[in-house]
N, C-alpha and C positions, 0 to 999 in steps of 0.2 A: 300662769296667772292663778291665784290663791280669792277666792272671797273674802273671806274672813280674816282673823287674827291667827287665827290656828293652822290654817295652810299657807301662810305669809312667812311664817315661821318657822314652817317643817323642812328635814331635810332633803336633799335632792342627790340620787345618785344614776349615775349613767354607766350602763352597763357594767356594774354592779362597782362601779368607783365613787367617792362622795366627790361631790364638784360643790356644796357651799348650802346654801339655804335659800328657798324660792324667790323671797323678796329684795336678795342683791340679784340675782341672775338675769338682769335685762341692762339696757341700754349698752354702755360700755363692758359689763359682766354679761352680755346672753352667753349661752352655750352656742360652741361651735361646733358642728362634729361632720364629721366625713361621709360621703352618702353610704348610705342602703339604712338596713334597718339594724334599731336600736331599740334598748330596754331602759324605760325612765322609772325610776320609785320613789314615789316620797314618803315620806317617816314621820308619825309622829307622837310622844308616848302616849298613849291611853285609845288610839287613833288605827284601825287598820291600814294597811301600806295602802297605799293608792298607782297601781302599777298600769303603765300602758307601753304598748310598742309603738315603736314612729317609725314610718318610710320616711330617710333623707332624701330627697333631688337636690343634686347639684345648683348651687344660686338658689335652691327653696329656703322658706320661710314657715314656720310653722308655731303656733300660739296654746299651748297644753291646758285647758282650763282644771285646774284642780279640785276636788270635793273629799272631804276625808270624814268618813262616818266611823261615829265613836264604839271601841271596844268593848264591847259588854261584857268579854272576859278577862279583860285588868280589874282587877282587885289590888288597892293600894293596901300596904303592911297595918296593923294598926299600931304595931310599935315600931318607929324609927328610930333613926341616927342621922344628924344632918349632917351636911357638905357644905362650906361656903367654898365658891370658885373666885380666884383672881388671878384672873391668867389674860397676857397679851399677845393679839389682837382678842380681844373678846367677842368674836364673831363665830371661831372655833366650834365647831360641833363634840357634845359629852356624850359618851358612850357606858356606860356600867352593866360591867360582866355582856360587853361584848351588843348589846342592844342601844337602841337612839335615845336619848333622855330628852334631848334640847339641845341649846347653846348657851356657852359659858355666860354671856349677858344676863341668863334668865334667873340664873344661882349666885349672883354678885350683889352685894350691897345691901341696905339696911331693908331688914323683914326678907328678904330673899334668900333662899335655902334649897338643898336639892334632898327633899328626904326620902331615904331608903330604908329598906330591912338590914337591921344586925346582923352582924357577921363577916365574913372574906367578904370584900367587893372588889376589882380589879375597873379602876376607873382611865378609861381612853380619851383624851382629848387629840383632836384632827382637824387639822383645814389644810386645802390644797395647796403648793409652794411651802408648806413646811412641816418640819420632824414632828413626826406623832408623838405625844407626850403617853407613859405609861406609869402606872402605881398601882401596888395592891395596897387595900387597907384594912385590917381587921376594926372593925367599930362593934363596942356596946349597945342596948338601947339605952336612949337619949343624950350620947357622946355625940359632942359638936366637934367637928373638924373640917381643917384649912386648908386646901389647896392653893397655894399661889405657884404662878411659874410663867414664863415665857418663853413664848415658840420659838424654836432656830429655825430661820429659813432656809431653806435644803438647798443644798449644794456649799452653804457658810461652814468656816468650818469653827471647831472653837477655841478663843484663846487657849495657850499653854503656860503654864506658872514653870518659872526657871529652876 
């Protein structure tokens, strides 16, 4: 459970796998996991991790209240290069050079942008039940650029051209 907009939003990983973002993860989406103990973290940029361990019991039940205090050692670039994201499902979690950024919904559509520092970026897109998407991109500053694509869901396999 998240207060805010900012832990509502942040990512969730369980022993050290991404499982989705705090605010689908309940009702029909809670985590399930197998007793003993576990490592939960949540991610969010500008945001320190917010990490706790849980004891599972068996048939237990348990409610993670989340608080995520702001990094005062992120320093955003002062020259970018944007990313617009269009990528399906857009629930996906974005990764750049290997760190959380958000999710794709955040960087889609008009006035929404993902802006970074010039130069290599290797951008990751991921949600559970389907194929990680990967791209490097070398960007200028103030080169806009598009990512579109969507996810294959693992185990699908993909059409063959004859």
């Amino acid at each position: 459970v998240g207060a805010t907009k900012v832990e509502k939003t942040s990512g969730v990983w369980v022993d050290g796998q991404y499982v989705g973002y705090l605010k689908e993860l309940k009702g029909s989406k809670k985590i399930l996991l197998l007793p003993g103990e576990h490592e939960i973290v949540v991610r969010q940029a500008g945001y320190q991790d917010f990490t706790q361990k849980v004891g599972v019991q068996p048939g237990g039940k348990q409610v993670i209240r989340v608080t995520l205090a702001k990094d005062l050692r992120m320093q955003l670039p002062t020259i970018t290069a944007e990313i617009k994201l269009s990528v399906v499902p857009d629930r996906a979690a974005v990764f750049v050079d290997g760190l959380f950024v958000g999710h794709v919904a955040e960087f889609g559509g008009v006035g929404r942008a993902l802006l970074v520092a010039p130069g290599k970026r290797k951008i990751t897109i991921s949600l559970p039940g389907y194929q990680t998407f990967e791209t490097e991109i070398n960007l200028v500053a103030n080169q806009k650029f598009q990512v579109k694509t969507e996810l294959i869901k693992s185990g699908s396999t993909q059409p063959t051209s004859p």
